[in-house]
C-alpha positions, 0 to 999 in steps of 0.5 A: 500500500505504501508503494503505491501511494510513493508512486501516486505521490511521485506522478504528481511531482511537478518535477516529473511533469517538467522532465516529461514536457522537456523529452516531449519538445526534445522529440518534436524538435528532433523529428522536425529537424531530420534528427540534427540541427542545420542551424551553425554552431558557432556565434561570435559577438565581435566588438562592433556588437557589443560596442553597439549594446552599450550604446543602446543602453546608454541611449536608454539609461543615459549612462554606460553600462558596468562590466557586470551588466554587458555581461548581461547584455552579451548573455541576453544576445546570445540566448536570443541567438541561440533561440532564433537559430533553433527556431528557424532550423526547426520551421517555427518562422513558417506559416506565422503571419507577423513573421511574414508580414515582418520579413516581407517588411525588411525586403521592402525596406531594401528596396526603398534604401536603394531608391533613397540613395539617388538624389533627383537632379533639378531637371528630374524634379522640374518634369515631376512637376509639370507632369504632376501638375494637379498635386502642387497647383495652388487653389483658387481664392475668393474674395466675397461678402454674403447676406444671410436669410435663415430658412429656420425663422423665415420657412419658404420666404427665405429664398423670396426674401433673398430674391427681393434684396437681391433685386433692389441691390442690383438695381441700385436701390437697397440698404446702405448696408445690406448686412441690415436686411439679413438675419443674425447668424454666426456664419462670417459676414465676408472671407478674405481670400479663401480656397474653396475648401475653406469655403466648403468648410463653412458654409458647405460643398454645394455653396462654395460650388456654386459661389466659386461660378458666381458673377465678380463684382455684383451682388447674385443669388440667392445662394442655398446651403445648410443653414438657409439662403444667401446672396452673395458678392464677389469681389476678388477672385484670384484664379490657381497658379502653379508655383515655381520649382523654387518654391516648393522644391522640398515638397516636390522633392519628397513626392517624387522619392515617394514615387522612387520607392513605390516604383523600386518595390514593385520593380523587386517584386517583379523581379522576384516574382519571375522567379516563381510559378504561381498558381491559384487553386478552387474557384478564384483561380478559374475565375482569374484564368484568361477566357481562352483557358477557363474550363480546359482540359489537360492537352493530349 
């Protein structure tokens, strides 16, 4: 009886527990790898490496480590050595999506360096910005003054109001500040050189439209946006120019190394795609098969 309860009592040993796990991975590990580890059994940490872990310590801690904690740091990159190789040498990196989305990161980051490195030249960067005129032409401005006539207070009479105004104004009669014929609104009287996006931004998409289309230099209208109606003057509009390379140099610098590295990535890819047969198996990959081969069967 007694042997039997040293038995029970030694298989709850977490001892024994830990031994069994240990010899389990030991099998897994020697069954994925063939029986031997491909991983190198050599590791040097030159001086370039421990160098740069004190540096990286001293950025962090703002000072230089002891002897006894490089000790620590090379011990801690070593076992992070060890672990990596014996990882890859028994396949842990496969079919892991942060690896992969990590290791294709590091390839991308490759390609870019090499498209960084080549500086445009003035004449470069003169064509990337006649041929990408829409990304660097400043915007439009408008001068105006607006009358307001809230559709909330006034319902329907707004907009017969607003044509009533409107027409005494053009006609020379009206009040000496037509401000006065309006309603009370938090919407600003007048903008000073404002882009359209500013316009937008006040007063709605569908109003700065259509006062970018408005008359220079009298009063039209009415004008509808969220609020209510509007008539409006326009005193000054200053049409888009494109600037000169001078100018926005530095902005027209950064979009064309933009451009440099997304085109160096997709010429590395194509690149090493060329190398592979890739092939899409179930109903996306008949879906994506050119007309003539969808449905074919094996050639005689």
């Amino acid at each position: 009886m007694t042997d039997t309860r040293s038995r029970a009592a030694w298989l709850r040993e977490p001892l024994l527990h830990f031994l069994l796990i240990g010899a389990a991975l030991f099998l897994l590990y020697s069954f994925l790898s063939g029986g031997k580890s491909d991983a190198p059994r050599e590791i040097v940490v030159g001086e370039a490496r421990v160098e740069a872990l004190a540096e990286n310590f001293a950025k962090t801690w703002m000072r230089p480590p002891t002897a006894q904690e490089l000790k620590g740091l090379v011990d801690d990159y070593v076992a992070e050595e060890v672990y990596y190789r014996e990882a890859i040498a028994m396949g842990l990196d496969r079919d892991d999506t942060v690896i992969r989305r990590r290791l294709r990161q590091k390839m991308e980051f490759i390609s870019e360096d090499l498209a960084s490195a080549v500086q445009p030249t003035d004449a470069q960067l003169q064509e990337y910005l006649e041929q990408h005129a829409e990304k660097f032409v400043q915007a439009s401005r408008l001068t105006f003054r607006q009358v307001f006539f809230s559709g909330e207070k006034r319902g329907q009479d707004a907009s017969r109001d607003a044509e009533r105004l409107l027409a005494e104004l053009q006609a020379g009669r009206g009040p000496a500040n037509p401000l006065d014929a309006g309603d009370p609104t938090l919407l600003p009287a007048a903008m000073e050189s404002a882009s359209s996006q500013e316009i937008a931004n006040t007063f709605g998409s569908e109003f700065a439209a259509t006062v970018e289309e408005a008359p220079l230099g009298q009063w039209a209208g009415p004008f509808e946006s969220g609020y209510g109606m509007h008539i409006v003057r326009v005193d000054q509009r200053d049409p888009g120019v494109m600037p000169t390379l001078a100018g926005i140099r530095p902005l027209v610098e950064r979009e064309w190394a933009s451009e440099q590295r997304t085109r160096t990535n997709q010429e590395l890819l194509d690149k090493l795609l060329a190398k592979y047969d890739v092939r899409i198996e179930g109903p996306l990959g008949e879906a994506l098969k050119p007309s003539g081969q969808q449905g074919a069967g094996p050639q005689p």
